[in-house]
C-alpha positions as CSV (number, residue, x, y, z in Angstrom):
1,X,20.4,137.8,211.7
2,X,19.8,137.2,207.7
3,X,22.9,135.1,206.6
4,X,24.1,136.6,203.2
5,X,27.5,136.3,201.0
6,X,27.6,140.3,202.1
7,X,27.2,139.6,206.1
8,X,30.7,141.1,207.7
9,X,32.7,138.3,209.3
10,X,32.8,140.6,212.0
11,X,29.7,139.2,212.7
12,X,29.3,136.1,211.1
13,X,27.8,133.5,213.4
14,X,29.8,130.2,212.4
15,X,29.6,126.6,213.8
16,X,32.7,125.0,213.8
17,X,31.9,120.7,213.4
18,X,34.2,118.0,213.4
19,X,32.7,114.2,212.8
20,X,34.9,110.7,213.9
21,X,33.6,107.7,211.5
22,X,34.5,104.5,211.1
23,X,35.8,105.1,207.6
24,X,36.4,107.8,204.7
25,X,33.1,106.7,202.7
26,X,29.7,108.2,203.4
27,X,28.0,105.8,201.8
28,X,28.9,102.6,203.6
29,X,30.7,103.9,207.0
30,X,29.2,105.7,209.5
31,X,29.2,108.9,212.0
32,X,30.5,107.8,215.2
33,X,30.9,111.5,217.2
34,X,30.1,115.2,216.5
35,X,31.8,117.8,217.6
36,X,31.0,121.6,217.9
37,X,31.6,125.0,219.0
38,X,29.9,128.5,218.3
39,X,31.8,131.0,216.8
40,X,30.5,134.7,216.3
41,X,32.3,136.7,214.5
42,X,36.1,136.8,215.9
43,X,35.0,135.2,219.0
44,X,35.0,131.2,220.2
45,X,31.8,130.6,222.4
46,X,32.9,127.9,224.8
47,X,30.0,127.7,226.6
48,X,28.2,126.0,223.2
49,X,30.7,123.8,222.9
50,X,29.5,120.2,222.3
51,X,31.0,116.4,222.0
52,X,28.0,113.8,220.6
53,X,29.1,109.9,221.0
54,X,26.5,108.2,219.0
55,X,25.3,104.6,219.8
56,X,27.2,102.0,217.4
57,X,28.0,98.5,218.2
58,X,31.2,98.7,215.9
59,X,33.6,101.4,216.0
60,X,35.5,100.1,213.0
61,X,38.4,99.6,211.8
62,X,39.5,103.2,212.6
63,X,38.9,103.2,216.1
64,X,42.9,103.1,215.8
65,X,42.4,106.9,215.0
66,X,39.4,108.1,216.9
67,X,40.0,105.7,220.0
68,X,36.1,105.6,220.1
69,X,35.7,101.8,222.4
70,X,33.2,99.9,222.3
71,X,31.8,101.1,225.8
72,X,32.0,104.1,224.5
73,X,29.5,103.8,221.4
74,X,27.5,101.5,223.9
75,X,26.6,105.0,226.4
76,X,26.4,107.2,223.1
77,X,23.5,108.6,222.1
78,X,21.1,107.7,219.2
79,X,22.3,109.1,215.4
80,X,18.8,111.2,215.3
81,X,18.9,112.4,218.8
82,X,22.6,114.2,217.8
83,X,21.4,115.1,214.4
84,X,18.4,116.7,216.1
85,X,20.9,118.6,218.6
86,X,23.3,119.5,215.5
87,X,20.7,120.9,213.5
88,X,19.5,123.0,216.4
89,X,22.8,124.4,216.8
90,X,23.6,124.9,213.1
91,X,20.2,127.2,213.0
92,X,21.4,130.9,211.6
93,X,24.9,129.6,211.3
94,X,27.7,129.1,208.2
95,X,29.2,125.7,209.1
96,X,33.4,125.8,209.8
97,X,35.1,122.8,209.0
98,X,38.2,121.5,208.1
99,X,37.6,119.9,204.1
100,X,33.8,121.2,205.0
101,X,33.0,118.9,201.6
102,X,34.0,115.9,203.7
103,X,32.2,116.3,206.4
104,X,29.3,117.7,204.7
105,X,28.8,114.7,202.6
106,X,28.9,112.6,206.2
107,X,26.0,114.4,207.8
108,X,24.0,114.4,204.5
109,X,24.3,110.9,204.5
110,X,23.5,110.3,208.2
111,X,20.8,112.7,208.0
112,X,19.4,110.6,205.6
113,X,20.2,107.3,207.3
114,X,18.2,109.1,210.9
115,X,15.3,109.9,208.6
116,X,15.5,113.5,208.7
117,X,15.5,116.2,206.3
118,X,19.6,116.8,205.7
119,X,20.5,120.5,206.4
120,X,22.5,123.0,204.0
121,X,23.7,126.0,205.3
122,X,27.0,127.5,203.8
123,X,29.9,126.8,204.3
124,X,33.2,127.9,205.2
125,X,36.4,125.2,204.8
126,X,39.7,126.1,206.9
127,X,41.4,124.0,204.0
128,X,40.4,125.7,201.5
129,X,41.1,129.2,203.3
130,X,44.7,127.6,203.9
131,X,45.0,126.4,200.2
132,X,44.4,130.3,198.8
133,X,46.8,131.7,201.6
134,X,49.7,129.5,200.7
135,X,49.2,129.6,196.5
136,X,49.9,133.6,197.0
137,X,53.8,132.3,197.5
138,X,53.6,129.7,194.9
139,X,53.4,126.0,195.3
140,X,51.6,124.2,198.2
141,X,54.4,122.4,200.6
142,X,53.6,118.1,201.0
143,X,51.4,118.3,204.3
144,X,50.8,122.1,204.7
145,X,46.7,121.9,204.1
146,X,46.0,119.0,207.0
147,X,44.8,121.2,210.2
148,X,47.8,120.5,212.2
149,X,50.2,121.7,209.2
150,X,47.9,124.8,208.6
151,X,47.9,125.5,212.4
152,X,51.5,125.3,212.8
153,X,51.9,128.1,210.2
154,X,50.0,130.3,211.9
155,X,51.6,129.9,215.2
156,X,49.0,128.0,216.9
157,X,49.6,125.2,219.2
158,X,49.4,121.1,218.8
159,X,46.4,120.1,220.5
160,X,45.1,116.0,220.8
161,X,44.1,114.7,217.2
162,X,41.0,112.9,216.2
163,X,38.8,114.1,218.9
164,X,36.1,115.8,217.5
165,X,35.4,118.7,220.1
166,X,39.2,119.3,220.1
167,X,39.5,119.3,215.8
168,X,36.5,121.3,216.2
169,X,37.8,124.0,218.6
170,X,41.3,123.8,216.4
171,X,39.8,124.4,213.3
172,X,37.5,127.7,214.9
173,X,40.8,128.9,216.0
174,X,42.7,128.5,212.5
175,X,39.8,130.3,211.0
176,X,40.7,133.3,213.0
177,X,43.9,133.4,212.2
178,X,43.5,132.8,208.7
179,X,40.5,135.6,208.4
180,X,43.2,137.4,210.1
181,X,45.6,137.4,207.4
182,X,43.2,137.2,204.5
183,X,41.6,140.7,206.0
184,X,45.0,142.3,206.2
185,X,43.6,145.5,207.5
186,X,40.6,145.2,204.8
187,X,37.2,143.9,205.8
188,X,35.9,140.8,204.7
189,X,32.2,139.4,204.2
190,X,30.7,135.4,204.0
191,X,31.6,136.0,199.8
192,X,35.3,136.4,200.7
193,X,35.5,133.0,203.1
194,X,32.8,130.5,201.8
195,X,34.3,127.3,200.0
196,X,34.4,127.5,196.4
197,X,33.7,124.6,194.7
198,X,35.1,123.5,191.4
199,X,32.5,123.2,188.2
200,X,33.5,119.3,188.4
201,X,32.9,119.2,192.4
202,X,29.2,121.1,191.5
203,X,28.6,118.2,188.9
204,X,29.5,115.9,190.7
205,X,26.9,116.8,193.9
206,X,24.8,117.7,191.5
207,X,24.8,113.7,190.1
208,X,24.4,112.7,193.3
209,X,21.6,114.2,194.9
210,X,20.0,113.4,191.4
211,X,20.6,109.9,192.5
212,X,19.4,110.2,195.6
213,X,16.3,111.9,195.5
């Protein structure tokens, strides 16, 4: 399928990722897991579902969070060898994430760090879906865009935090929901989901791949 801002999202083939690190800068901390699961159109592909360890001899000073040990990092597998896997996955897909920017700015980096090419394909943030939904009644509640706020909204269970397989599944099944009542009986495309990033956010990656490259 040719991915376009017109493709329906009843057919929109999404990857929902989720990455641990061992902090909240991509350019000194690093990936520790990946997380995914297939999504296609209004339906959660279990059987692609995938949880990545990557080998690290530190989990860091989050492993409070992630509960990542260091026997676990010790039997992950190499940052390129997941990468590798990730990008295989991601091929004809819009990544789903939860603050997609965050975790987009992770894999560029690691990509980077493995030696390999980074991958870009659109994206689609849960957060940001939440953020329009709630602004139609007025102002945002303290707490109502984190995944677990935005899933309780919807009705959806609590499921384990910080796991990223289980953030990933959670955030696949808030994008149905949400697609749910952004659609309201109407039909939606990739233009009516994707993230939309602020002029200063543009500048901003803009500057730093300017940097980089």
């Amino acid at each position: 399928m040719t991915l376009d801002d017109g493709t329906s999202v009843d057919v929109l083939p999404l990857l929902a990722v989720d990455i641990e690190t061992t902090g909240l800068s991509p350019g000194q901390d690093r990936v520790l897991a990946v997380g995914w699961v297939p999504v296609d159109g209004t339906r959660i592909d279990l059987s692609g579902a995938r949880r990545c360890v990557v080998r690290q001899d530190e989990p860091g000073e989050s492993v409070t969070i992630h509960g990542l040990t260091h026997d676990d990092l010790e039997a992950g597998r190499t940052l390129a060898d997941v990468l590798a896997d990730l990008r295989v996955a991601l091929s004809g897909r819009v990544l789903l994430a939860h603050h997609a920017q965050f975790e987009l700015a992770f894999l560029d980096a690691a990509f980077r760090a493995a030696g390999i090419p980074p991958v870009r394909p659109p994206d689609v943030c849960t957060m940001d879906l939440q953020r329009r939904l709630l602004t139609r009644h007025g102002e945002i509640p303290a707490g109502a865009l984190r995944l677990w706020g935005a899933r309780e909204r919807h009705g959806l269970p609590p499921t384990k935090a910080h796991d990223a397989l289980g953030d990933a599944l959670a955030c696949a099944e808030l994008y149905l929901a949400q697609v749910a009542e952004l659609g309201a009986g109407r039909p939606l495309c990739l233009r009516d989901v994707r993230r939309r990033e602020t002029w200063p956010h543009r500048l901003q990656a803009w500057l730093r791949r300017r940097r980089r490259d």
